[in-house]
C-alpha positions as CSV (number, residue, x, y, z in Angstrom):
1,X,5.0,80.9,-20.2
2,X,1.8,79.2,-18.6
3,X,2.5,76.2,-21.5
4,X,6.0,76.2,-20.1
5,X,5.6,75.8,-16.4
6,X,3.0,72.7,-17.3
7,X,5.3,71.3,-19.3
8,X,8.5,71.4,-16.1
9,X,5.3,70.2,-13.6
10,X,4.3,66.9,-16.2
11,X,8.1,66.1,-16.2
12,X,8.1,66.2,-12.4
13,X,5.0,64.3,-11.2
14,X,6.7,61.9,-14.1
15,X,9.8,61.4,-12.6
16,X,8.5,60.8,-9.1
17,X,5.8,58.4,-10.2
18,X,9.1,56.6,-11.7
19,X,11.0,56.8,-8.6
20,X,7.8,55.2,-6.6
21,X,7.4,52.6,-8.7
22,X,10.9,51.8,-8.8
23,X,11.4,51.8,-4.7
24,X,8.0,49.8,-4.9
25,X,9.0,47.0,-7.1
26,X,12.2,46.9,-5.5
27,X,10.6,46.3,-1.8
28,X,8.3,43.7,-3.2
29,X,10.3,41.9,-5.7
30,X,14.3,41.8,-3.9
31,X,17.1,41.0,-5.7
32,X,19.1,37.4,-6.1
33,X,22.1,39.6,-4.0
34,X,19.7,40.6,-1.1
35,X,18.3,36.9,-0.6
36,X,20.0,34.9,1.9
37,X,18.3,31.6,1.7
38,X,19.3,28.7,4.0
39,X,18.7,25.0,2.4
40,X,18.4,22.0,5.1
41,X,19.9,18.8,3.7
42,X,18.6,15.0,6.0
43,X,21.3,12.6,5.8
44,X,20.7,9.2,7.1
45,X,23.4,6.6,7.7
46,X,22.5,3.2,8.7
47,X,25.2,1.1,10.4
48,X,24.2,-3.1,10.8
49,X,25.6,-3.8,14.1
50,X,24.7,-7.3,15.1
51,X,22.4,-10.5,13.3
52,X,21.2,-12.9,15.2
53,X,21.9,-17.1,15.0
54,X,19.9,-19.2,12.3
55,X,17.7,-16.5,11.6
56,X,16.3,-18.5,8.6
57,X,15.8,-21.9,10.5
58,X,14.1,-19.8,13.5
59,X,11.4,-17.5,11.1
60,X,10.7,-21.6,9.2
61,X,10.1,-23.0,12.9
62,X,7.7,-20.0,13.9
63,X,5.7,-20.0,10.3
64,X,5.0,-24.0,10.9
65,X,3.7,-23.8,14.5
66,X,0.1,-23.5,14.0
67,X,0.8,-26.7,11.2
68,X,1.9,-28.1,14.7
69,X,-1.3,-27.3,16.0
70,X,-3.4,-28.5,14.1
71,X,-1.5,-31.9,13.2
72,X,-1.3,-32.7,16.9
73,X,-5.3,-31.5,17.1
74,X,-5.3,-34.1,14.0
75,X,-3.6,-36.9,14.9
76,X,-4.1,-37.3,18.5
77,X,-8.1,-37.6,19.1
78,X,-8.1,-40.7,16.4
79,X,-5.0,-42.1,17.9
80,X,-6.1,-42.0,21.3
81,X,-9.4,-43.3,20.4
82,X,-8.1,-46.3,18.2
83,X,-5.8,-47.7,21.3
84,X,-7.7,-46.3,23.9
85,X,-9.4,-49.0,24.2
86,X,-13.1,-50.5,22.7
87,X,-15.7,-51.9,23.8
88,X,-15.9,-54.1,27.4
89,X,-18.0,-57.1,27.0
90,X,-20.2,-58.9,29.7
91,X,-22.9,-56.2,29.3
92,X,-24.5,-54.4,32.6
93,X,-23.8,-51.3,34.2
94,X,-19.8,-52.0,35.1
95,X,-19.5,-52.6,30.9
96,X,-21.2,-48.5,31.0
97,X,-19.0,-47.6,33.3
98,X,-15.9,-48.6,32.5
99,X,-16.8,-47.4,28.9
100,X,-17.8,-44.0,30.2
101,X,-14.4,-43.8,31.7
102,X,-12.6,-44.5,28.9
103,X,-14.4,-42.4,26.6
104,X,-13.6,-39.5,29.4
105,X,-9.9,-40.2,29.7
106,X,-9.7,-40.3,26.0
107,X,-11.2,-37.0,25.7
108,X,-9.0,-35.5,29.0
109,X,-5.8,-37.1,27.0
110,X,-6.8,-35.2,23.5
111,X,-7.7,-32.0,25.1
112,X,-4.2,-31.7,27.1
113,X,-2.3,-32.8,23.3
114,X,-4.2,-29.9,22.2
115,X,-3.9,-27.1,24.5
116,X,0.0,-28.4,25.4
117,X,0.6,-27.9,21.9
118,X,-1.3,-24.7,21.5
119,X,0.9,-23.2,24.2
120,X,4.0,-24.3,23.1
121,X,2.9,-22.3,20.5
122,X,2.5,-18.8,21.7
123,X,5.5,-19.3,24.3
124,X,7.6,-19.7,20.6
125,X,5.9,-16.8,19.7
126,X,6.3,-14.8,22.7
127,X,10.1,-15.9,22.3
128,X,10.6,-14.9,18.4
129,X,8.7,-11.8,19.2
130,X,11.6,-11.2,21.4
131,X,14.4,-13.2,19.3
132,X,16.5,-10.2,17.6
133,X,17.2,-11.1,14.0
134,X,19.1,-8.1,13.5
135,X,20.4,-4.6,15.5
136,X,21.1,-1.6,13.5
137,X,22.3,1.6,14.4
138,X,20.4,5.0,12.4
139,X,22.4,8.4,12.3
140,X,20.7,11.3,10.7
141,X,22.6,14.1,10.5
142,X,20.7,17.8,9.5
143,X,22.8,20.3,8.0
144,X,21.1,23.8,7.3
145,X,23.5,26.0,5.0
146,X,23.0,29.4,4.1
147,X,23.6,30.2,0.0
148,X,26.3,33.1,1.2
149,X,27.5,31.6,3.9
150,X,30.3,28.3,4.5
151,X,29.3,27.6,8.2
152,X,27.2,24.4,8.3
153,X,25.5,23.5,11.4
154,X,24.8,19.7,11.7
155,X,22.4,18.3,14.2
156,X,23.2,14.6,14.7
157,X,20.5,11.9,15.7
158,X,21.0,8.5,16.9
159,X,18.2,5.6,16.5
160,X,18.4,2.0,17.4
161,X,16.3,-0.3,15.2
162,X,15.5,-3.8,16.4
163,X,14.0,-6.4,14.4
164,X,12.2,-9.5,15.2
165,X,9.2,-11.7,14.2
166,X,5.9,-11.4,14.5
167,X,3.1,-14.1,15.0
168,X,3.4,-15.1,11.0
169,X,6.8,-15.4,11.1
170,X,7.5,-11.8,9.2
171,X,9.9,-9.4,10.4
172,X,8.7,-6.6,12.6
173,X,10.9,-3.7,13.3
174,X,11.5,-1.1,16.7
175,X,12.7,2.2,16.8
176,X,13.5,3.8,19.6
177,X,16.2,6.8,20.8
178,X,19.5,6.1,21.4
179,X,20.7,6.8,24.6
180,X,17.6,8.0,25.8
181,X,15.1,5.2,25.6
182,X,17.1,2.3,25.8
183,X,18.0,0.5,29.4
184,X,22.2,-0.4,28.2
185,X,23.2,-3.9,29.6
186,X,26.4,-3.8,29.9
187,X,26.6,-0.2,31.4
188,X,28.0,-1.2,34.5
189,X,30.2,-3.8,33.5
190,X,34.2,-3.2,33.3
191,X,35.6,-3.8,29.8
192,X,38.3,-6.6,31.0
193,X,34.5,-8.4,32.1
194,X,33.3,-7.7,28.7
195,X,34.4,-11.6,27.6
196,X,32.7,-13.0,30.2
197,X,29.5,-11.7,29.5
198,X,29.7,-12.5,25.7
199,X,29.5,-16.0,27.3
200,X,26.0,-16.0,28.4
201,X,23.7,-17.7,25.8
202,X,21.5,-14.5,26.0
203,X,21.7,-10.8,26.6
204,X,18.7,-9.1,27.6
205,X,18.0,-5.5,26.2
206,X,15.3,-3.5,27.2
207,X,14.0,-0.9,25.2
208,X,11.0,2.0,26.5
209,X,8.2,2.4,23.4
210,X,6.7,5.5,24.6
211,X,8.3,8.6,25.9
212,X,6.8,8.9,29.1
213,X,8.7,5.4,29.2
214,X,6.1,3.7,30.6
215,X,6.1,0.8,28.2
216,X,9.1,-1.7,28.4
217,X,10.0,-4.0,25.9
218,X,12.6,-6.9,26.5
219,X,14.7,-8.1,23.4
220,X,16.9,-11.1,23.6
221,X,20.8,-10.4,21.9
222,X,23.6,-13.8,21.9
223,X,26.7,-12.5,21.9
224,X,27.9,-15.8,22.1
225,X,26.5,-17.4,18.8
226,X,25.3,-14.1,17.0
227,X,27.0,-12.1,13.8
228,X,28.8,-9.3,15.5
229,X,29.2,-7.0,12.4
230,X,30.7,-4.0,14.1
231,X,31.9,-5.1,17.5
232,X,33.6,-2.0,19.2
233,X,30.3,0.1,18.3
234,X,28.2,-2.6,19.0
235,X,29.5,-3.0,22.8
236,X,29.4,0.9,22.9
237,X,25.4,1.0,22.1
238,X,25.0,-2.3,24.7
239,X,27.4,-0.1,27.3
240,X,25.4,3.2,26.9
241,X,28.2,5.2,25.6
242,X,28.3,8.0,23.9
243,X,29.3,7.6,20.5
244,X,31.5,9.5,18.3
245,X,30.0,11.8,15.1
């Protein structure tokens, strides 16, 4: 009998040490059916809305401006002092004089080549920096969707990317938020006046860099003699609309 009840009290503490081990593995190890796992899918689209006039002719001009420089630096000192004027003869003080003017007006007449070429420089710089070679619009759409479930929840998010030149003559490119950080220029304008803005040899677009929008950027757009890729959504973005998903 004694044998007999250790033998029905083994089985027991067996079959709950099974049934605890069990409930255990099946808390810390769940299932494929109890997992509900969302996956998030980034979907960019980019949309090239506008390219701007002799884009090719304009980033040559930029890259030879400092050749500029330095050829007119060059050129003009030994020019100016080859037909300057020489040497006065007769001797005495006037000769000195007259020499020491020369050599001064010479020297006033290089300097001014120089530093009237070197700025011609940077304001064709300043201008390429704002020159916009091409406007793009960025969508990027986020789509998180559950493994059991078919409702998808898309987040959409609009960018406007500008590029331009640098001081080299490469192509720089600016990002910012679109509506939020970009000034629209045509948002007040009626569409029947939309013609007689495209007129204007340049549109101005300003842009803020920072969020606090503190720091404004002004681009340069021709309607006029620009590649308008996608019109309708290109006057949307310059007219602040909101667009369409």
């Amino acid at each position: 009998m004694l044998a007999r009840s250790r033998s029905h009290r083994f089985s027991a503490n067996c079959a709950l040490r099974s049934f605890a081990s069990s409930s255990t593995s099946s808390v810390l190890f769940p299932s494929d059916n109890d997992s509900n796992t969302a996956t998030t899918t980034t979907t960019t689209t980019t949309t090239i809305l506008y390219k701007g006039p002799q884009v090719k002719l304009f980033r040559a001009v930029v890259r030879f401006k400092l050749l500029q420089v330095f050829s007119i630096g060059a050129v003009s000192t030994p020019m100016l002092l080859l037909f300057g004027g020489g040497e006065v003869g007769g001797g005495g003080d006037a000769a000195a004089v007259i020499e020491h003017a020369s050599a001064s007006t010479q020297m006033l007449f290089a300097s001014a080549s120089t530093f009237g070429a070197i700025g011609c420089s940077f304001a064709l710089q300043e201008f390429s920096n704002r020159y916009v070679g091409e406007l793009a619009l960025l969508s990027s759409s986020s789509s998180s969707s559950p493994s059991n479930s078919s409702i998808n929840s898309a987040d959409v998010e609009r960018k406007l990317r500008i590029s331009s030149m640098d001081f080299w003559g490469n192509r720089i490119e600016t990002v910012v938020k679109y509506p939020d950080d970009v000034e629209a220029p045509m948002r007040n304008v009626p569409e029947s006046s939309y013609s007689e803005v495209a007129e204007s040899t340049f549109l101005p677009l300003d842009v803020y860099l920072d969020e606090e929008k503190r720091e404004k950027k002004q681009f340069m757009v021709s309607l006029r003699h620009g590649n308008l890729l996608d019109t309708k959504m290109l006057l949307d973005v310059l007219s602040g609309k909101e667009l369409k998903n």
